[in-house]
N, C-alpha and C positions, 0 to 999 in steps of 0.2 A: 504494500500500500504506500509505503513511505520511500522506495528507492533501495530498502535493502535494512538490514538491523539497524538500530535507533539509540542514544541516549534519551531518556524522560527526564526532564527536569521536574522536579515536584513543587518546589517551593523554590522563592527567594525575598526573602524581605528583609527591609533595616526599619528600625528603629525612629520614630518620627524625627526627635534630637539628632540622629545621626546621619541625619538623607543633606545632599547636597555636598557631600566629600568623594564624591565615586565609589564608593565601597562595591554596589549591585554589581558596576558595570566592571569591579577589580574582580568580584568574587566570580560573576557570569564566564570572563576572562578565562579565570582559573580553571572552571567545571569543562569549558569547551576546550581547550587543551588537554585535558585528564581523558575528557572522552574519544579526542582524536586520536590520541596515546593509544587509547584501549584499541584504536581501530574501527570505532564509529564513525561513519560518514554523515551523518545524520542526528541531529538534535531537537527533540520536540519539548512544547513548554503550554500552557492554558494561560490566558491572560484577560482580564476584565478589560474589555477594548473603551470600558465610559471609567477606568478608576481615573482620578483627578491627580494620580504619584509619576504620571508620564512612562510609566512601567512601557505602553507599547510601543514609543518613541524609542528610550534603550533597548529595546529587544530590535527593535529594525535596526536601528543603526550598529547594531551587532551583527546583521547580516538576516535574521530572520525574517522570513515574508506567512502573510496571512494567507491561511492557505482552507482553514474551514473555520463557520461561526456556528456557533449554534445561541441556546436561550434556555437559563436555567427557571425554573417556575419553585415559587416556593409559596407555601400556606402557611401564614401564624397562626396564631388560635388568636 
C-alpha cells in the first residue's frame, strides 16, 4: 500500500513552554534517520490537519506529503 515496509510514527509532542526551540523538528530528524538506518524507505505519521501547533507545516517541510484524510467522530455524554 505504502511503497514497501514502513516506519509508524506514533507520537510526537513538546511541551507548551518548550515549543519554539526546534526540538519536534530535532527529535523528527533523529526518528527519520534511525528508520532509514533500519532500512525503511518509508515513514508514516497521523496529524490533526486544523491543530493550531503548525505540526503539518513541520511535517511537510520534513519532506512529508498528505496522502489520505479521513474524520474522527466522537460522542460525549
Amino acid at each position: 500500500m505504502r511503497g514497501g515496509p514502513f516506519g509508524y510514527i506514533t507520537a510526537l509532542g513538546v511541551r507548551l513552554d518548550a515549543r519554539g526551540q526546534g526540538l519536534a523538528r530535532t527529535l523528527l530528524a533523529h526518528v527519520l534517520r534511525a528508520l532509514r538506518e533500519a532500512g525503511l524507505e518509508h515513514a508514516v505519521l497521523d496529524v490533526d490537519a486544523d491543530s493550531p501547533t503548525g505540526a503539518l507545516g513541520l511535517y511537510q517541510s520534513l519532506g512529508f506529503t498528505v496522502t489520505d484524510r479521513s474524520i474522527s467522530l466522537v460522542k460525549r455524554s
